[in-house]
TORPA-4810 file (N, C-alpha, C, O; in nm, 3 decimals):
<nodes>
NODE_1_-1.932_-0.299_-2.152_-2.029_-0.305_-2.041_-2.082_-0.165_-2.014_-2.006_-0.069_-2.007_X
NODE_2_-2.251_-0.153_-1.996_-2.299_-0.017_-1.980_-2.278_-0.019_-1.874_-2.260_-0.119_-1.805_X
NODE_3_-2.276_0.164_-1.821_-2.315_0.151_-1.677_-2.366_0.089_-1.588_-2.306_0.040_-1.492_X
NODE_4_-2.495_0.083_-1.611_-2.556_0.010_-1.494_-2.535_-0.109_-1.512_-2.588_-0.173_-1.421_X
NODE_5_-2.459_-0.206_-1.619_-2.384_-0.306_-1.563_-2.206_-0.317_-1.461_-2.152_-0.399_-1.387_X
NODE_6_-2.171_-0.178_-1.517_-2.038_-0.166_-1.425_-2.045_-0.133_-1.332_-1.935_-0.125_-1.279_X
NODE_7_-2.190_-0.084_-1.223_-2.225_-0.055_-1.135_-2.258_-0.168_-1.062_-2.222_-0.180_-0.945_X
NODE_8_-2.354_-0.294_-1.146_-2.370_-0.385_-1.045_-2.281_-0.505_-1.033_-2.291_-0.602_-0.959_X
NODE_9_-2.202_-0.478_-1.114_-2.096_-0.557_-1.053_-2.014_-0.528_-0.949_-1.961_-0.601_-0.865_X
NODE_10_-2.009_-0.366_-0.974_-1.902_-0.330_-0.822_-2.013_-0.336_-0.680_-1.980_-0.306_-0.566_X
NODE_11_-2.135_-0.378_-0.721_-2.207_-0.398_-0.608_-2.214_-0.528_-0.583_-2.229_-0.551_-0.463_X
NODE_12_-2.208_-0.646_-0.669_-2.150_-0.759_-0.608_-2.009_-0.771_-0.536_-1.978_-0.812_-0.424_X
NODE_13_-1.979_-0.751_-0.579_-1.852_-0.706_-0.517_-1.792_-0.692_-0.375_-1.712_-0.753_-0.303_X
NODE_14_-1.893_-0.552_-0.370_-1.866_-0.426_-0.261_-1.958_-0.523_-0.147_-1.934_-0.503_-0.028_X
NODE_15_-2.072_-0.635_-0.187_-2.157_-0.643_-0.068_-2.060_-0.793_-0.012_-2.096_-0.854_0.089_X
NODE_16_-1.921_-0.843_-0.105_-1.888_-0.970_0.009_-1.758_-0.907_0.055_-1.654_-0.971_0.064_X
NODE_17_-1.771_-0.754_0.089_-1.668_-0.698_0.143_-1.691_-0.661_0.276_-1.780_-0.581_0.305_X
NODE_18_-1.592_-0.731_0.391_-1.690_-0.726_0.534_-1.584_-0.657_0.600_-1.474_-0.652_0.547_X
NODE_19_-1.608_-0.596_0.724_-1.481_-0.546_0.797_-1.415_-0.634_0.890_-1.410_-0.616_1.011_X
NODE_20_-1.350_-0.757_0.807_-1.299_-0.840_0.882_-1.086_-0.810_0.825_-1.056_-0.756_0.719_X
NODE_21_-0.990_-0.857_0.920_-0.858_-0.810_0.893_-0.850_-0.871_0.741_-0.756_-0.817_0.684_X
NODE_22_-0.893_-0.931_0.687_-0.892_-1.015_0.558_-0.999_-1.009_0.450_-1.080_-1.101_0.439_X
NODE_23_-1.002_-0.901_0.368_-1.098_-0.873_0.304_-1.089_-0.895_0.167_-0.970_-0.914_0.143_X
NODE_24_-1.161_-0.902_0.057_-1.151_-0.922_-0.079_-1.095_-0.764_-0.106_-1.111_-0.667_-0.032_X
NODE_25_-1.016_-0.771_-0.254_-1.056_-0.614_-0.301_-1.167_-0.592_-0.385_-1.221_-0.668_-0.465_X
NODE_26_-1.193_-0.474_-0.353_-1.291_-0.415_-0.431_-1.231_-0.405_-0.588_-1.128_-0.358_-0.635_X
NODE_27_-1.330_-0.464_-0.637_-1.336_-0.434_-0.787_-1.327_-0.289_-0.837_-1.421_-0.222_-0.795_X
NODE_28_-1.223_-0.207_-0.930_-1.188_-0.096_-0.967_-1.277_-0.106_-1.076_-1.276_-0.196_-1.160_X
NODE_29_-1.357_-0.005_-1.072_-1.469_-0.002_-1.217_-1.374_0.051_-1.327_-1.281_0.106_-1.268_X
NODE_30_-1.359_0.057_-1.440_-1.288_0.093_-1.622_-1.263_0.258_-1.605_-1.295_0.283_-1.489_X
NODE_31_-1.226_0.363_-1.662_-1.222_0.461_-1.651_-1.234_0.447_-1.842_-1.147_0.409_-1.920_X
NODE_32_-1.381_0.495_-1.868_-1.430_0.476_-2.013_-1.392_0.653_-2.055_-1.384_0.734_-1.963_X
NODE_33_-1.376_0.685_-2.163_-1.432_0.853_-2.193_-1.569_0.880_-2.205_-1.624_0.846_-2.310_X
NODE_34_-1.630_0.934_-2.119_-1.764_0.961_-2.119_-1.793_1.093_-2.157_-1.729_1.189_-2.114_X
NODE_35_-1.898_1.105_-2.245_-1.991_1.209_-2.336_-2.115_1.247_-2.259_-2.171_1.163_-2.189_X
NODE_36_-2.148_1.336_-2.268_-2.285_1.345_-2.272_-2.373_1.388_-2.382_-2.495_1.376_-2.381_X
NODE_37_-2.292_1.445_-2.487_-2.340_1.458_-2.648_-2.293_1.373_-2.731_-2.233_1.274_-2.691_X
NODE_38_-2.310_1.395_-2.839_-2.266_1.326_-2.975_-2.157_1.442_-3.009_-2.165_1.560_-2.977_X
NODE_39_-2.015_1.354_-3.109_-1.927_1.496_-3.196_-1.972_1.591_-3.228_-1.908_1.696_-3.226_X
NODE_40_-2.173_1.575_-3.292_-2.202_1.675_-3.376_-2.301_1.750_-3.317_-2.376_1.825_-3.379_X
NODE_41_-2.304_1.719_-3.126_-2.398_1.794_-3.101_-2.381_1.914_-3.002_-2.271_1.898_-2.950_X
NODE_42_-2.429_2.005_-2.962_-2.373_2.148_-2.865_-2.424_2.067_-2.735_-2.532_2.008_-2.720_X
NODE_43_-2.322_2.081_-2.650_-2.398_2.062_-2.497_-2.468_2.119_-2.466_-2.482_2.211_-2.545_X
NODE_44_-2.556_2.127_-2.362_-2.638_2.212_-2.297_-2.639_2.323_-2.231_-2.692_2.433_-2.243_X
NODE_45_-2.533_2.242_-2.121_-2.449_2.325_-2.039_-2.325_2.357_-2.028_-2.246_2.264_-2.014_X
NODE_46_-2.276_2.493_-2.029_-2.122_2.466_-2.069_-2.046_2.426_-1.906_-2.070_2.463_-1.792_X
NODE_47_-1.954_2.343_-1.960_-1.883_2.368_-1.840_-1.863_2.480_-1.731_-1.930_2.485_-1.627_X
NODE_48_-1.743_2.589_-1.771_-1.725_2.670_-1.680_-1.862_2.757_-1.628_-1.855_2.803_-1.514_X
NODE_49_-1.982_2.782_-1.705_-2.119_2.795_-1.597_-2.172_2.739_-1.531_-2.257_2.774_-1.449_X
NODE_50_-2.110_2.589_-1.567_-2.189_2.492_-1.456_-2.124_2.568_-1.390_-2.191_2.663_-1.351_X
NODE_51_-1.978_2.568_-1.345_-1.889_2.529_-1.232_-1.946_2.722_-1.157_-1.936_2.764_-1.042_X
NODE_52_-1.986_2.772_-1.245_-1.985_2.915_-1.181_-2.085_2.910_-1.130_-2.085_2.974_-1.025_X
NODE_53_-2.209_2.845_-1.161_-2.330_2.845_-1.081_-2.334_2.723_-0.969_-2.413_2.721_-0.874_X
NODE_54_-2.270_2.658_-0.987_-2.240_2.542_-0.880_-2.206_2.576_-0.760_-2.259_2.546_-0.653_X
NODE_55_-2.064_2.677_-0.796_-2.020_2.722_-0.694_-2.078_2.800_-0.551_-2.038_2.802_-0.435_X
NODE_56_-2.171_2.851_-0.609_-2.266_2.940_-0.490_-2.313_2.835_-0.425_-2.424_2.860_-0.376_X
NODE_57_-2.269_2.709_-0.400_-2.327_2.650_-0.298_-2.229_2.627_-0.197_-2.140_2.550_-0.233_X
NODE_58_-2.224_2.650_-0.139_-2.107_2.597_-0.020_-2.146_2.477_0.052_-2.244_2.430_0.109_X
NODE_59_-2.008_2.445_0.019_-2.003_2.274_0.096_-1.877_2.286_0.223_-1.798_2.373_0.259_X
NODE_60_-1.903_2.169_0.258_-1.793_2.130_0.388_-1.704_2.056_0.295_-1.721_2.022_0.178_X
NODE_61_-1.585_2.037_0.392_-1.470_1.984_0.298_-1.435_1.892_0.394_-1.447_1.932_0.510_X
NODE_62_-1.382_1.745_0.373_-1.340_1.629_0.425_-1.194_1.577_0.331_-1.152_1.592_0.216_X
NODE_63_-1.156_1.514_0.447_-1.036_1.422_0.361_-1.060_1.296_0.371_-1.067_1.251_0.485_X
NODE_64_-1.079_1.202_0.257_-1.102_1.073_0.261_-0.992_1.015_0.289_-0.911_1.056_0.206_X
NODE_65_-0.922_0.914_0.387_-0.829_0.826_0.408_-0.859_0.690_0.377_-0.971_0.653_0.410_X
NODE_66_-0.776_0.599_0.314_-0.747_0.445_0.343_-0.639_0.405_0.432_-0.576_0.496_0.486_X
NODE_67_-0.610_0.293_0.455_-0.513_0.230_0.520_-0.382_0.185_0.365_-0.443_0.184_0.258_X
NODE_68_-0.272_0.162_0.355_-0.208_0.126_0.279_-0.220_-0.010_0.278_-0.231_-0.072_0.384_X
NODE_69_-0.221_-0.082_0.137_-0.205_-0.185_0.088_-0.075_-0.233_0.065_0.022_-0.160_0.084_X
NODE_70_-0.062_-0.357_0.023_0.067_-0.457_-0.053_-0.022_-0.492_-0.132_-0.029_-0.609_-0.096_X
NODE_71_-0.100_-0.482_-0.216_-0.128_-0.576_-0.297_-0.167_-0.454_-0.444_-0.219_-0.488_-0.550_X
NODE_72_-0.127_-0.322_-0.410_-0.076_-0.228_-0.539_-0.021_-0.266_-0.675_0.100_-0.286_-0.668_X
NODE_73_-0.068_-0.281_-0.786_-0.004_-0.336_-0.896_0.132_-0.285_-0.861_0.136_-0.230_-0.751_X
NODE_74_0.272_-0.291_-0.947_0.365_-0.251_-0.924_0.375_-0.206_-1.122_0.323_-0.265_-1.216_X
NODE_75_0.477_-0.064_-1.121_0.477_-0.038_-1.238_0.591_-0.148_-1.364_0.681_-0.224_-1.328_X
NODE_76_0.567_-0.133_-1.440_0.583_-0.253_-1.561_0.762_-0.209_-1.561_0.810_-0.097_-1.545_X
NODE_77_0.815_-0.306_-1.580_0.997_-0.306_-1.568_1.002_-0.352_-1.743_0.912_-0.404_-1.809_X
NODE_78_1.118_-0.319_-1.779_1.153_-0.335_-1.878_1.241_-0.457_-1.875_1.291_-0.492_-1.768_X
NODE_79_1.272_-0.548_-2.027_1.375_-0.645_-2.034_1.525_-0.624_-1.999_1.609_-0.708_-2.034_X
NODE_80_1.561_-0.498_-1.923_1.679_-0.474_-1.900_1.697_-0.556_-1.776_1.614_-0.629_-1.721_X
NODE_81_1.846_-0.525_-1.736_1.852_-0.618_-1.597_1.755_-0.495_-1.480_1.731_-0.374_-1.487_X
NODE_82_1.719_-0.608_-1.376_1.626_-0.524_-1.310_1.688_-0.436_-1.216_1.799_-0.462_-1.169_X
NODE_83_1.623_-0.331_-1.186_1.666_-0.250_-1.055_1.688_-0.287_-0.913_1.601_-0.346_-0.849_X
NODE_84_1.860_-0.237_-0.838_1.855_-0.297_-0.697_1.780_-0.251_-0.621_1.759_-0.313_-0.517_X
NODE_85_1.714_-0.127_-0.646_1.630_-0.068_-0.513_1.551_-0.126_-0.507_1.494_-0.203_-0.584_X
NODE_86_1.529_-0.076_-0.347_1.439_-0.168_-0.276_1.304_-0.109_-0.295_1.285_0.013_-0.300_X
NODE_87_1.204_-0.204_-0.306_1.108_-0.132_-0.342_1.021_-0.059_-0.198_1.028_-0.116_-0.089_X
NODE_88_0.957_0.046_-0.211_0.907_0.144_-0.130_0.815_0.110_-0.067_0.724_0.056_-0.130_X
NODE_89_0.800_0.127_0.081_0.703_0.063_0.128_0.567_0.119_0.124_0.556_0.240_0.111_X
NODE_90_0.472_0.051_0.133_0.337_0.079_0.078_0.261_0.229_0.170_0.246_0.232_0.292_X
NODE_91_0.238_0.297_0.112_0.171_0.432_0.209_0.040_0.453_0.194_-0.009_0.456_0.082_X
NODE_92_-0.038_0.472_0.310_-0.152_0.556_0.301_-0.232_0.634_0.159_-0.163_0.704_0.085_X
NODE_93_-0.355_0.617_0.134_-0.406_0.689_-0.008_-0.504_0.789_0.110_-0.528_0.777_0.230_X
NODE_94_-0.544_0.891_0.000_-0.589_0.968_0.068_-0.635_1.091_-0.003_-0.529_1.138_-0.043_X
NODE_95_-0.716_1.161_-0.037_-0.790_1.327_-0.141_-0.884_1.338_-0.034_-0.955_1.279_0.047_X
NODE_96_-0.833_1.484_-0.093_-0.940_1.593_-0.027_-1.049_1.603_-0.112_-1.037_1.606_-0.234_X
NODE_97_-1.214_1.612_-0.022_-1.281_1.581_-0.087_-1.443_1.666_-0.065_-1.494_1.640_0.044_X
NODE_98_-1.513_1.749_-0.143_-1.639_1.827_-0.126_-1.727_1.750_-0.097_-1.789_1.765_0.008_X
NODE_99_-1.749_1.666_-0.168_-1.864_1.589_-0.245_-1.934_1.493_-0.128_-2.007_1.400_-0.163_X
NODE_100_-1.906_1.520_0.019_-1.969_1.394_0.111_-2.095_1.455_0.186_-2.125_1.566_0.231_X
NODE_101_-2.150_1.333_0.177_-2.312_1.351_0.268_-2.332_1.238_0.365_-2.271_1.132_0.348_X
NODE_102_-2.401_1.254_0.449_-2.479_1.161_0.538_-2.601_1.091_0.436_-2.629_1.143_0.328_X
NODE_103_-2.652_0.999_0.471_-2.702_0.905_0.343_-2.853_0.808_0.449_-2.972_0.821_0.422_X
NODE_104_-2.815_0.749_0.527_-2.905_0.658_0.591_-2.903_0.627_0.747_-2.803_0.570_0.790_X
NODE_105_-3.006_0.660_0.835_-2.966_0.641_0.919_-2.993_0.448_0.955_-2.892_0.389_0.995_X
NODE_106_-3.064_0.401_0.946_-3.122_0.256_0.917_-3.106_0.194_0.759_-3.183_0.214_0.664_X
NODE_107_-2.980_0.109_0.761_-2.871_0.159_0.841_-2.781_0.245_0.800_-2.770_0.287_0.685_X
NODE_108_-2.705_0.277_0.904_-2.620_0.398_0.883_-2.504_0.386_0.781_-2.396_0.335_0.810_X
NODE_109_-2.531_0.433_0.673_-2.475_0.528_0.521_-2.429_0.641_0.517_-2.503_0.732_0.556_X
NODE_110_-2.305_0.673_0.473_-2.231_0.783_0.394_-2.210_0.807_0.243_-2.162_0.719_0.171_X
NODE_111_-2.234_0.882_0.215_-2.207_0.864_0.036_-2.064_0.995_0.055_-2.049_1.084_0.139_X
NODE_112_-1.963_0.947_-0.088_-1.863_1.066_-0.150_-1.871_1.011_-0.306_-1.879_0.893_-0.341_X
NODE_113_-1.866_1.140_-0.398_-1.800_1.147_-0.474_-1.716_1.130_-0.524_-1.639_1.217_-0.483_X
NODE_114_-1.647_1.051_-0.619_-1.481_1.105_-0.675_-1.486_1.104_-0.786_-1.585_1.050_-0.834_X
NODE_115_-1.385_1.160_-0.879_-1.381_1.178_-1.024_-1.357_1.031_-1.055_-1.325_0.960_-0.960_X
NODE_116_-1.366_0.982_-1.163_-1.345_0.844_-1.199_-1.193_0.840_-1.299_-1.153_0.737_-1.354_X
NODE_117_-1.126_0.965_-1.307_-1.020_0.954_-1.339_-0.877_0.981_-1.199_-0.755_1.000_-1.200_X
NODE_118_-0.993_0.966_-1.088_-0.869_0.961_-0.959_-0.771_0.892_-0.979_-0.802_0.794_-1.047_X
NODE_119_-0.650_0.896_-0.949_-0.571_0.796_-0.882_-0.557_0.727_-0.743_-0.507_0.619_-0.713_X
NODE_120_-0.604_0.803_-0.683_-0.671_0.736_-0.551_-0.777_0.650_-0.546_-0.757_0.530_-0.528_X
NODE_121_-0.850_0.679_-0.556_-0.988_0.581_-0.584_-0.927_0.429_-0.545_-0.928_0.375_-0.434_X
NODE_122_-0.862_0.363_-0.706_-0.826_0.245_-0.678_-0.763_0.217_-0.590_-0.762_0.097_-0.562_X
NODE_123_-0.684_0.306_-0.509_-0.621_0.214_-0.409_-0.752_0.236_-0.260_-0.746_0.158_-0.165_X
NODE_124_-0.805_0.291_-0.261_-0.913_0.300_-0.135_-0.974_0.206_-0.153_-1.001_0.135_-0.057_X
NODE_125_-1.050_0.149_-0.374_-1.096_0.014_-0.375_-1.052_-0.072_-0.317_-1.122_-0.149_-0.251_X
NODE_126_-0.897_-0.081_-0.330_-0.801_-0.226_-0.327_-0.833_-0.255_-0.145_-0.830_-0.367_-0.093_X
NODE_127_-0.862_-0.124_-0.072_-0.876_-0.121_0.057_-0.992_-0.210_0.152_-0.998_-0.281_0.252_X
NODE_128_-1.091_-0.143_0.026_-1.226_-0.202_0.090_-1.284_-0.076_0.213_-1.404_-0.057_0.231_X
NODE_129_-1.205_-0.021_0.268_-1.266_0.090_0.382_-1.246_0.199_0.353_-1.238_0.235_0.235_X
NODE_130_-1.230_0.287_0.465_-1.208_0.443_0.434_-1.258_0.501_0.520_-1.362_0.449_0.561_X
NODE_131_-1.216_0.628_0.588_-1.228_0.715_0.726_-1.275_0.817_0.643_-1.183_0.860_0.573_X
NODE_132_-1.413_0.888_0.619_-1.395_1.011_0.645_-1.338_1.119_0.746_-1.370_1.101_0.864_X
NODE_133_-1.259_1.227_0.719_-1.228_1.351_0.830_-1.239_1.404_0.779_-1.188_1.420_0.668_X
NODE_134_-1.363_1.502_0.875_-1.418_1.674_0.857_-1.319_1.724_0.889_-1.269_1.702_0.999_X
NODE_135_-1.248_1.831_0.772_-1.224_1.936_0.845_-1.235_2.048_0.918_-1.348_2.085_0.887_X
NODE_136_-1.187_2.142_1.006_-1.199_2.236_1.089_-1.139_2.377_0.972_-1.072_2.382_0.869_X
NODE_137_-1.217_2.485_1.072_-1.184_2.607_0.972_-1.022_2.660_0.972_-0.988_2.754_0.900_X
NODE_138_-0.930_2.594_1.056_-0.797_2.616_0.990_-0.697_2.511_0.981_-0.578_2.506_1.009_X
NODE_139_-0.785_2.425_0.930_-0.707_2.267_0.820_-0.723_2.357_0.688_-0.767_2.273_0.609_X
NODE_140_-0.715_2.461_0.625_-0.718_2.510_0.484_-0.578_2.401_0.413_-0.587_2.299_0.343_X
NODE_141_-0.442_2.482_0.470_-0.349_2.409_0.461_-0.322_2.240_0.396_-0.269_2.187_0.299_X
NODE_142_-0.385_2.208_0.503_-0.419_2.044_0.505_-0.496_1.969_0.379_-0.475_1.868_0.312_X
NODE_143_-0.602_2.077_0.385_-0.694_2.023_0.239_-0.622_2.087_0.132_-0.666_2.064_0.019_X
NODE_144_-0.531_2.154_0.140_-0.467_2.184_-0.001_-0.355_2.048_-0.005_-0.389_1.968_-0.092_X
NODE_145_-0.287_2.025_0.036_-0.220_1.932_0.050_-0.238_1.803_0.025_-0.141_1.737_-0.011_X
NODE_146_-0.359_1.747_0.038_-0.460_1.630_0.005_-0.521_1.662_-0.138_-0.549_1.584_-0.229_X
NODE_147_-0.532_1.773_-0.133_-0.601_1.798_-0.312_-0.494_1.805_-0.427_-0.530_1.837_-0.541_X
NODE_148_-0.343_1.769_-0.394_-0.240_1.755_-0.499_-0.258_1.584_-0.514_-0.301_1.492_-0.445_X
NODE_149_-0.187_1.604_-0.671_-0.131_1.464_-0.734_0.010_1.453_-0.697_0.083_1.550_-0.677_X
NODE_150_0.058_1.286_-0.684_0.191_1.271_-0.707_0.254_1.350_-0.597_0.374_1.366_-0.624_X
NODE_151_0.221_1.404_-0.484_0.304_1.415_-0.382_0.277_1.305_-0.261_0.203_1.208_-0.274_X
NODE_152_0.360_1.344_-0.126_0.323_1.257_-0.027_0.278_1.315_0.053_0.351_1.349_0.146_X
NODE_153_0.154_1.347_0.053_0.013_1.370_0.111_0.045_1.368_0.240_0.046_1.485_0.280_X
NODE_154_0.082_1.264_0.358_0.098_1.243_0.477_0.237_1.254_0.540_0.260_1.191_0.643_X
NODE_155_0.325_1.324_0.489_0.442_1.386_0.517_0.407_1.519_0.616_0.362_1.627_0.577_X
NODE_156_0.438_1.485_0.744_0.433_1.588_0.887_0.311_1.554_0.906_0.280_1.608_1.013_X
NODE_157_0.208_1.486_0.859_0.055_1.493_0.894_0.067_1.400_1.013_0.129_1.294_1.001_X
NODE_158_-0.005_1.444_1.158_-0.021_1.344_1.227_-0.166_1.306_1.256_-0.261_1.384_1.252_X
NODE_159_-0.174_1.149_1.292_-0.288_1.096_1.221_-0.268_0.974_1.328_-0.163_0.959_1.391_X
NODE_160_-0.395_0.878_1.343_-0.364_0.760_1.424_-0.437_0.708_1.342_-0.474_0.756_1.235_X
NODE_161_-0.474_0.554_1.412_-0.580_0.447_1.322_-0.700_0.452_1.363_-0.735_0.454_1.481_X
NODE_162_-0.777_0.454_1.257_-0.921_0.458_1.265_-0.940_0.290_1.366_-0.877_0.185_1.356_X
NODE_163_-1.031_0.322_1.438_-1.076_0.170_1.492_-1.122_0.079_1.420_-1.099_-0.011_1.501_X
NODE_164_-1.160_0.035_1.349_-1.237_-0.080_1.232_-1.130_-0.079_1.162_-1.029_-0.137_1.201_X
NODE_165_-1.136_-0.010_1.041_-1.082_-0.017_0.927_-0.902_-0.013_0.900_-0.830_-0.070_0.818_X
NODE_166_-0.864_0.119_1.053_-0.700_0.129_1.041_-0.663_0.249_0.906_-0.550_0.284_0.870_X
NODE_167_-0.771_0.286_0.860_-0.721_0.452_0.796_-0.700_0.558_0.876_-0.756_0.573_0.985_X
NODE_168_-0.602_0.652_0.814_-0.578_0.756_0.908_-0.656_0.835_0.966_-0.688_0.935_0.901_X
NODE_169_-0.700_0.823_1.077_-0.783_0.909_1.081_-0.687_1.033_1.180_-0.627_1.019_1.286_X
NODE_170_-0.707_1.184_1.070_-0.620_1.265_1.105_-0.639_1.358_1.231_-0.755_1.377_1.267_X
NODE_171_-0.533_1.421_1.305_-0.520_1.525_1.376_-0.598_1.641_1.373_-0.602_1.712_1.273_X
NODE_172_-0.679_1.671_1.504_-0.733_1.823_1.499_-0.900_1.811_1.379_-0.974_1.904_1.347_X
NODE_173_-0.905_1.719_1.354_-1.036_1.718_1.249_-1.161_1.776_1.366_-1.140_1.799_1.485_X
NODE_174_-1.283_1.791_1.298_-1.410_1.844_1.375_-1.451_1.643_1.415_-1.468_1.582_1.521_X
NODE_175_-1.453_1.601_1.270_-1.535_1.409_1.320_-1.515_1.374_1.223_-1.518_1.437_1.118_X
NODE_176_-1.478_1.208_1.250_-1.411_1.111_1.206_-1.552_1.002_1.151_-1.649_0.983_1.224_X
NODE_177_-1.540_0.948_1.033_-1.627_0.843_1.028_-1.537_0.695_0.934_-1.506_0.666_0.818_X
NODE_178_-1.525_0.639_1.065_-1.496_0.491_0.933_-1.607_0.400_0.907_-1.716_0.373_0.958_X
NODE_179_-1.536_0.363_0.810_-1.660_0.336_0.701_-1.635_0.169_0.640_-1.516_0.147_0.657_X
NODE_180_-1.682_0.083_0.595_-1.681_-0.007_0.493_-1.682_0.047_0.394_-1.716_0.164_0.410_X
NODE_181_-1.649_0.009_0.235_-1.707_-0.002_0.131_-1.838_-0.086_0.112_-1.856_-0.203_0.145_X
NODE_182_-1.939_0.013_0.042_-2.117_-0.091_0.130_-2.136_-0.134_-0.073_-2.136_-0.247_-0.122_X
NODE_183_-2.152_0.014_-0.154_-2.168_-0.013_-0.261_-2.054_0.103_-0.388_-1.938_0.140_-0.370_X
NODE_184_-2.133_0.128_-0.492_-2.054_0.196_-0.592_-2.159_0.192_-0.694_-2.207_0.094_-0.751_X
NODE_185_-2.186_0.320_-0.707_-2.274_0.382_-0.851_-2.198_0.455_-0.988_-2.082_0.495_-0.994_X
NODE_186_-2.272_0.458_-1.063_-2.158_0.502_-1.198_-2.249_0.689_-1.189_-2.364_0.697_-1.144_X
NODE_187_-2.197_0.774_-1.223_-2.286_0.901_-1.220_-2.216_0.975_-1.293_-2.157_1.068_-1.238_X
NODE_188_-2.201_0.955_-1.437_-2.138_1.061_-1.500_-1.981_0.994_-1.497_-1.936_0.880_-1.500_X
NODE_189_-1.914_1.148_-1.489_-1.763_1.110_-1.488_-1.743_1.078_-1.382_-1.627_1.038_-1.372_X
NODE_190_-1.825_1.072_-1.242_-1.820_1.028_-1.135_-1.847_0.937_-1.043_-1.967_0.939_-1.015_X
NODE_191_-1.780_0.850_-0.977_-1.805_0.764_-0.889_-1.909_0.805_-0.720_-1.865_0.863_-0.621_X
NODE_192_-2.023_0.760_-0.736_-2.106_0.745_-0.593_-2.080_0.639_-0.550_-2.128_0.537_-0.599_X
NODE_193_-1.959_0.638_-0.401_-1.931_0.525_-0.360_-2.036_0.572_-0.205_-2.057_0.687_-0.168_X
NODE_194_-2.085_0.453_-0.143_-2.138_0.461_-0.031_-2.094_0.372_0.064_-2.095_0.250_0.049_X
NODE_195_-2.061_0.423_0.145_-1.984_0.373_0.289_-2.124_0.325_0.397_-2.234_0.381_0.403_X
NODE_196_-2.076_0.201_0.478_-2.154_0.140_0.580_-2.073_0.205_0.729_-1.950_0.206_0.738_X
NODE_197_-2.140_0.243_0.811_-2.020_0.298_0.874_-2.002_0.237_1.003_-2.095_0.221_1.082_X
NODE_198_-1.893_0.207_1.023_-1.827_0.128_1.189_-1.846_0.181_1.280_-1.924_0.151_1.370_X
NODE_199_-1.778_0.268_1.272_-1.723_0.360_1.412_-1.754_0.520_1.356_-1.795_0.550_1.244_X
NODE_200_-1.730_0.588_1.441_-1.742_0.760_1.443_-1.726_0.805_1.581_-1.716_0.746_1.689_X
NODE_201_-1.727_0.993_1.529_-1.653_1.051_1.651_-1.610_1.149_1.608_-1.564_1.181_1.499_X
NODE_202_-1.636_1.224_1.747_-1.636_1.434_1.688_-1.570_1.472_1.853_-1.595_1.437_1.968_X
NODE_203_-1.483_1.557_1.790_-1.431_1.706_1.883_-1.503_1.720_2.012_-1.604_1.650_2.020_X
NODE_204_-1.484_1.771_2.085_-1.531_1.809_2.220_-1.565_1.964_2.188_-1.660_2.031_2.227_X
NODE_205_-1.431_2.007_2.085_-1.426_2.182_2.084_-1.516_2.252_2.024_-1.562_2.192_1.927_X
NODE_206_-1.561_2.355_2.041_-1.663_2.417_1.919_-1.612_2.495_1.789_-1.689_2.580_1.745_X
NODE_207_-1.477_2.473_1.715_-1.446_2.483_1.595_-1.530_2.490_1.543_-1.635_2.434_1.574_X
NODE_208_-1.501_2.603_1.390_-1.622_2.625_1.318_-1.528_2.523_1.190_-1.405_2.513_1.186_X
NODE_209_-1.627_2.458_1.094_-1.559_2.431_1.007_-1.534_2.464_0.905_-1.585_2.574_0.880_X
NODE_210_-1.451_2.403_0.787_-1.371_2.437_0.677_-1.496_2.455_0.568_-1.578_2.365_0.552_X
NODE_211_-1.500_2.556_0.510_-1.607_2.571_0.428_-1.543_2.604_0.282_-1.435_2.662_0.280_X
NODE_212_-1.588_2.578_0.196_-1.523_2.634_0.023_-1.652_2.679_-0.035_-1.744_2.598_-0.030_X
NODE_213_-1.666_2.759_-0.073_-1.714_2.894_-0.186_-1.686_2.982_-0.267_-1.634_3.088_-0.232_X
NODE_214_-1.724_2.944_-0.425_-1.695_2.986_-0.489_-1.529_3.009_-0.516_-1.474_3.118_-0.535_X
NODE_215_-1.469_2.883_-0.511_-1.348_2.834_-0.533_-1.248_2.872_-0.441_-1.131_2.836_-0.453_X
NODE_216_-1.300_2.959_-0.329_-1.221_2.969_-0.188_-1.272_2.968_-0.062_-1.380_3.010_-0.021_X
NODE_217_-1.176_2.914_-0.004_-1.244_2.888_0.146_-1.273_2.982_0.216_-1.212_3.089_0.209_X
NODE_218_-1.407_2.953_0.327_-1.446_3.050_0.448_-1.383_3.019_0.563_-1.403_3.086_0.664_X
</nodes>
C-alpha cells in the first residue's frame, strides 16, 4: 500500500473516532523503510546539514500525553510453562515533542509530528486522544525525561486528567490542549497526526517558555 493509500485509511479510521468513554482504536499505520533515492543515487541533501541548517530555527517544546490503555498487544511467550508474574499494569504513553503547531481555527486543529519509528505513537493510536503540554522555560529537566526510550517517563511527574480525553495533563506547564485524534498524514519518515481539540487552558503566570536551538535549550 502507497502512501497516500496508508494515509487514507488512517483517515477512515481517525474520522469514526469520537470523544466518547468507548472509542475504536486508531489504526497504527506499517513502519515501511523509506528512501528518498534509489541504491545508486546521491541524495540531495545530506543529513547532518539538513539538521545543521534546520536547527537555526527555534521551536517551542511540548510533551504529548495519552491516557493508558488495556488493550496493548502483550509481548509473545514462549512454549515453556508460562510466567507467575503478574502482569504490569497499563501506564501512561507519552514523548517529548518540537514538531507542534496550531492548525485551524474553524474548526479548531492542532497538528504534531512524530517519527514513524516511535514507540509511542501506537499506543497514543490505540488511545484515540492526546493532551498537548507546553512547556515552561524550566521544565528542561522534564523534556529530557520524556525524550528517553524504555524508561518510566511519569515516575515523580505530577500530572492530573485532562477533561475530555483523561491524558496527563502535566504540572507547572505554560497550556494544556486535549485533543481527539481528527486525522493522520504519511510525510516522509514522519507521521502528521492532527488533533480536533476539546478542551484547553494556560497559566495565569507570565513564564517564559522552553525553547530548543540549535540542539540546546534557551
Amino acid at each position: 500500500m502507497g502512501h497516500a493509500g496508508m494515509a487514507a485509511a488512517a483517515v477512515r479510521y481517525l474520522r469514526s473516532v469520537k470523544a466518547a468513554p468507548e472509542r475504536e482504536p486508531v489504526e497504527v499505520l506499517p513502519r515501511p523503510e523509506l528512501r528518498c533515492v534509489g541504491d545508486d543515487e546521491r541524495a540531495p541533501v545530506g543529513q547532518a546539514e539538513f539538521r545543521r541548517v534546520l536547527g537555526n530555527f527555534a521551536t517551542g517544546v511540548a510533551v504529548v500525553t495519552a491516557p493508558a490503555t488495556t488493550d496493548a498487544p502483550q509481548a509473545p511467550t514462549s512454549n515453556s510453562t508460562p510466567s507467575l508474574s503478574p502482569t504490569p499494569a497499563p501506564t501512561p504513553a507519552g514523548f517529548a515533542c518540537q514538531s507542534f503547531s496550531s492548525l485551524s481555527l474553524d474548526p479548531p486543529l492542532i497538528a504534531f509530528m512524530v517519527g514513524r519509528t516511535s514507540t509511542t505513537w501506537p499506543r497514543i493510536a490505540r488511545a484515540g486522544v492526546f493532551c498537548v503540554n507546553v512547556l515552561s522555560a524550566g521544565q528542561g529537566e522534564l523534556c529530557r525525561a520524556f525524550a528517553v526510550s524504555g524508561a518510566d517517563k511519569f515516575a515523580g511527574v505530577g500530572y492530573d486528567a485532562a477533561p475530555v480525553s483523561g491524558s496527563p495533563r502535566l504540572a507547572g506547564t505554560l497550556a494544556w490542549i486535549d485533543c481527539t485524534i481528527h486525522a493522520v498524514h504519511t510525510g516522509g519518515d514522519h507521521l502528521i497526526v492532527v488533533g480536533r481539540v476539546e478542551a484547553l487552558g494556560a497559566s495565569d503566570g507570565d513564564e517564559a517558555p522552553l525553547l530548543f536551538h540549535k540542539g540546546r535549550f534557551l
